[in-house]
C-alpha positions as CSV (number, residue, x, y, z in Angstrom):
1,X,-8.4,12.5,13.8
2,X,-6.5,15.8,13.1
3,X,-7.5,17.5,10.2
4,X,-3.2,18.2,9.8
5,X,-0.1,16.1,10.7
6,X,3.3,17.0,10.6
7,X,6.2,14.7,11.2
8,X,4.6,11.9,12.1
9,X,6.9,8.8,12.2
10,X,6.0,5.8,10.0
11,X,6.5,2.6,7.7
12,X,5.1,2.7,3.8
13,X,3.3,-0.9,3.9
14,X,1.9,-0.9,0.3
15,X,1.8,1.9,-2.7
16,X,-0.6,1.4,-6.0
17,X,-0.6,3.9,-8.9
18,X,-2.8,6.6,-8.8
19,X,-3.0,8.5,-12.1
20,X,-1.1,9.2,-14.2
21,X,2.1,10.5,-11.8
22,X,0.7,9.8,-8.2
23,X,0.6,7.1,-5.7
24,X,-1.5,6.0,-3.1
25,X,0.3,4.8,-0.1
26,X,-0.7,2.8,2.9
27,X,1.2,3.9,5.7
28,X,1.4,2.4,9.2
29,X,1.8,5.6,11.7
30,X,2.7,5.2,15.5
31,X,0.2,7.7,17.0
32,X,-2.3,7.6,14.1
33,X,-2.9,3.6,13.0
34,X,-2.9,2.6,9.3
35,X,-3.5,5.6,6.8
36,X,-3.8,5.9,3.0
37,X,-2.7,8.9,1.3
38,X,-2.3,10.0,-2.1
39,X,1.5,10.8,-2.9
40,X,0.7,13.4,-5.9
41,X,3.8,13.5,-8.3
42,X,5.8,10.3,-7.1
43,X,5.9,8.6,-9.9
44,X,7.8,11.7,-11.6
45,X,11.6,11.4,-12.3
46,X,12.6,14.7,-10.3
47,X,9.8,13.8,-7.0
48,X,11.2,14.5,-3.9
49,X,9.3,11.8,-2.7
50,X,9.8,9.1,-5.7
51,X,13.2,7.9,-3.5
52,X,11.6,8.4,0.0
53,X,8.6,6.0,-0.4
54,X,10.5,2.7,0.1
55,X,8.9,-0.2,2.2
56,X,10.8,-1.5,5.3
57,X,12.4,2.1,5.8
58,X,11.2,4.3,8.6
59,X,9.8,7.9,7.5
60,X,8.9,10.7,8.8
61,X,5.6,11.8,7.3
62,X,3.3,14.9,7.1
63,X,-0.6,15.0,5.7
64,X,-3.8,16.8,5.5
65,X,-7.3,16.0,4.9
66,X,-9.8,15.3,6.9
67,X,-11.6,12.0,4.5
68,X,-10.3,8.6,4.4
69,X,-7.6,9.3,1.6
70,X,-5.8,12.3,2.5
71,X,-3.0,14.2,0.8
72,X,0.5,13.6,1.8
73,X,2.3,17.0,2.1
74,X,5.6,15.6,2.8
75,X,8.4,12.3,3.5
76,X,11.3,11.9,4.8
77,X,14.0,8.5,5.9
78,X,14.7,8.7,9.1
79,X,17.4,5.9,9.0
80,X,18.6,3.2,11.1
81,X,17.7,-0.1,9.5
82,X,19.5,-2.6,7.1
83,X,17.0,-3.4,3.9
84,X,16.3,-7.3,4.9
85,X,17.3,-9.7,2.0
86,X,16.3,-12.8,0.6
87,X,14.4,-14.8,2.8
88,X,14.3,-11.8,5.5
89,X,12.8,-9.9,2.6
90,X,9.6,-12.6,1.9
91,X,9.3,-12.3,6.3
92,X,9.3,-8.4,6.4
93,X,6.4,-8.9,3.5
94,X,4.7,-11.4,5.3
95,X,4.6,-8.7,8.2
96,X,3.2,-6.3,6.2
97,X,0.3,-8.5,4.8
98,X,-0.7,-9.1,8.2
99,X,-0.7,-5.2,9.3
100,X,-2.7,-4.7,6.3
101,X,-5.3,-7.4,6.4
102,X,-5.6,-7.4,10.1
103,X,-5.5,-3.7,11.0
104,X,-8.3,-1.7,10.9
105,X,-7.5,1.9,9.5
106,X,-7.0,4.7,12.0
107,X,-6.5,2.5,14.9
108,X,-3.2,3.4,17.0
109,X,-1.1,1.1,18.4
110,X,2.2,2.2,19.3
111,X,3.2,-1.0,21.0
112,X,2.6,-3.1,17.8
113,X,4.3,0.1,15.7
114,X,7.1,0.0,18.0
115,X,7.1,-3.8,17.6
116,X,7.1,-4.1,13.9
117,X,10.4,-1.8,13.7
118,X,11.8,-4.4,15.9
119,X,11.2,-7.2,14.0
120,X,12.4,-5.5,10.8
121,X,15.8,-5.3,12.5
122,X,15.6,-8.6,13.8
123,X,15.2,-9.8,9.8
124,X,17.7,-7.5,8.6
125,X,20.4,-8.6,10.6
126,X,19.9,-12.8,10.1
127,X,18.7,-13.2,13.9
128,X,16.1,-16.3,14.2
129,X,13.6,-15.8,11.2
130,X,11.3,-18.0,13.1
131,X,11.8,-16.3,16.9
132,X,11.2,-12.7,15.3
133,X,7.9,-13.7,13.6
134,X,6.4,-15.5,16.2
135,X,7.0,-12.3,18.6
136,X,5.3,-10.2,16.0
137,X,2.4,-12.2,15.6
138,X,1.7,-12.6,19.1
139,X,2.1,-8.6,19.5
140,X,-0.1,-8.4,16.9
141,X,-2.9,-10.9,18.2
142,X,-2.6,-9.1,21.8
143,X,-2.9,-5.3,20.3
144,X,-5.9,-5.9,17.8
145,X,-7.9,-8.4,20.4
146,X,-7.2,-11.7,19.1
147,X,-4.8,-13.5,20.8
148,X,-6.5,-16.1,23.7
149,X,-6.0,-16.7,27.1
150,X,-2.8,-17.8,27.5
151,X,-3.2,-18.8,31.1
152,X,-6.3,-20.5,31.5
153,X,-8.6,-23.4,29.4
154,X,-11.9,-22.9,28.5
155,X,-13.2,-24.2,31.8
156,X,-11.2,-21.4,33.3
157,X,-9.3,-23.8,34.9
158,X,-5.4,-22.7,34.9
159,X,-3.3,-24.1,32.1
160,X,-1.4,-27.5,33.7
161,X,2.1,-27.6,32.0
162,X,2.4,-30.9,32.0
163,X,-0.5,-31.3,29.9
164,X,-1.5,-31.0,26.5
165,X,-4.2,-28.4,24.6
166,X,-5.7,-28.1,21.7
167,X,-7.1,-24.3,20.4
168,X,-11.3,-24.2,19.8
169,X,-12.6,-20.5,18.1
170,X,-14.8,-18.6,20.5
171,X,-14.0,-21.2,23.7
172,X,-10.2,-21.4,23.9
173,X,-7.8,-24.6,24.8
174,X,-9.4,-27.4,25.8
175,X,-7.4,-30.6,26.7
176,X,-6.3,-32.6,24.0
177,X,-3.5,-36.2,23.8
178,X,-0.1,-34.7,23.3
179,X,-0.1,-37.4,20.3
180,X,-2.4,-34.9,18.3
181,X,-0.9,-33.5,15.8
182,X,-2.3,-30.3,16.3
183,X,-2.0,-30.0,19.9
184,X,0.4,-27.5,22.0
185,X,1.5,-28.1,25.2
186,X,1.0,-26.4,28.5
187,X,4.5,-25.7,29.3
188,X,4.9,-23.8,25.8
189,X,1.4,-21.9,26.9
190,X,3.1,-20.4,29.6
191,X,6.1,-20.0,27.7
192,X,4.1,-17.6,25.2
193,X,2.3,-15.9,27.7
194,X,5.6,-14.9,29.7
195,X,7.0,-13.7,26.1
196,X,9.1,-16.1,25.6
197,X,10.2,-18.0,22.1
198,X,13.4,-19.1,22.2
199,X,13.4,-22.9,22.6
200,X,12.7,-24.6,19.0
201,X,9.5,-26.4,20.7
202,X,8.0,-22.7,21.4
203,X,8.5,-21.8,18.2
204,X,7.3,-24.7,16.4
205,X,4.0,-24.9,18.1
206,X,3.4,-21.5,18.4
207,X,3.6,-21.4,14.9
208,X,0.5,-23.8,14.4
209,X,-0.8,-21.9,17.1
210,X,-0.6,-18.9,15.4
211,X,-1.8,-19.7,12.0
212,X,-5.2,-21.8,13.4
213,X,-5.5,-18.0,14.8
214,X,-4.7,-16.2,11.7
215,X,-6.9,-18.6,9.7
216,X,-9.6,-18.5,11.6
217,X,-9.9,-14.3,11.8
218,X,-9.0,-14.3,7.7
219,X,-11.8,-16.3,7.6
220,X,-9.9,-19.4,6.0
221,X,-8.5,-16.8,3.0
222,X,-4.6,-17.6,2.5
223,X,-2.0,-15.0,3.1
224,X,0.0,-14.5,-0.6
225,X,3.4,-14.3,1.3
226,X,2.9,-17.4,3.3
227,X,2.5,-19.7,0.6
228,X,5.6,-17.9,-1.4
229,X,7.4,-19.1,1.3
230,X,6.2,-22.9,1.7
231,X,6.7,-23.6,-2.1
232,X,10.0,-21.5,-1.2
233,X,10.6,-24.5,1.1
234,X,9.4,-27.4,-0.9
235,X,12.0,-26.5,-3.7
């Protein structure tokens, strides 16, 4: 890792106070992975960075330091995306629970970087909450080496479309009655694995799909935003 970096374009996933006037931010880079910094003087009235450091903006930031928290020289908005609102808002902070449980520091991915700008537009502008979440998760699960075989059982037999699966950790889908509760099928399989979420059935299961996943690499521990929004729902 550079000792310096200047410029570097970026999202602000979390900030805590540091001190008396400073902050220590979390930032999600493109060519450098998840970062801390400190942020000295944000918390002052007259800080050129106090109105910069928003979440679900994009920056452009700069840094030095060598150690795990470095210093953060500089901030600025780059522009471009609508704030998301209301139920958009507890999504884009569901996103960034995930980046920052999930993530391991100083690990690039620009795909998933790339991908998380996308969904934040997607939740901005009221597309499908449920088709923009599901495509961040599964880029998420692909670029951090969690997401399973899409296109084969754990016999290593190709997934049969017409048949139904249910998701084992450390072995993979193994046939299962379509009646199961918990079972997805193999059309939606393929479906996922060609990228695609747009039918309401690919979405629905991919959504238990996806948190069995989660669950399972969280080790069981609940994700805060999550159950905001299922009491959200139960009201």
């Amino acid at each position: 890792m550079a000792t310096n970096s200047r410029d570097e374009p970026a999202w602000l996933l979390h900030s805590t106070p540091y001190r008396e006037t400073s902050l220590v931010v979390d930032l999600f880079t493109r060519e450098h992975g998840r970062i801390a910094a400190v942020a000295k003087g944000a918390k002052r009235p007259r800080s050129s960075l106090r109105a910069v450091l928003l979440q679900f903006q994009p920056l452009r930031v700069s840094w030095t330091g060598r150690r795990e928290l470095r210093t953060l020289t500089g901030a600025e908005w780059s522009g471009g995306v609508d704030a998301p609102r209301g139920d958009a808002l507890l999504c884009a902070f569901y996103l960034n629970e995930l980046l920052m449980r999930l993530l391991a520091r100083e690990d690039p991915h620009p795909l998933l970087f790339d991908a998380y700008g996308e969904a934040l537009s997607q939740l901005g502008t009221r597309l499908s909450l449920d088709e923009a979440l599901r495509r961040f998760e599964w880029t998420l699960l692909r670029e951090i080496g969690y997401a399973p075989d899409l296109g084969h059982d754990a016999a290593r037999a190709p997934i049969d479309p017409a048949r139904c699966y249910g998701w084992r950790p450390g072995e993979g889908f193994v046939a299962r009655d379509c009646v199961s509760p918990d079972s997805v099928s193999g059309l939606v399989l393929q479906e996922l694995a060609e990228g695609r979420h747009g039918s309401v059935a690919t979405r629905q299961q991919a959504k238990y799909l996806t948190r069995a996943i989660l669950s399972h690499h969280l080790d069981g521990a609940p994700l805060s935003t999550r159950q905001i929004l299922i009491d959200l729902q139960k009201l």
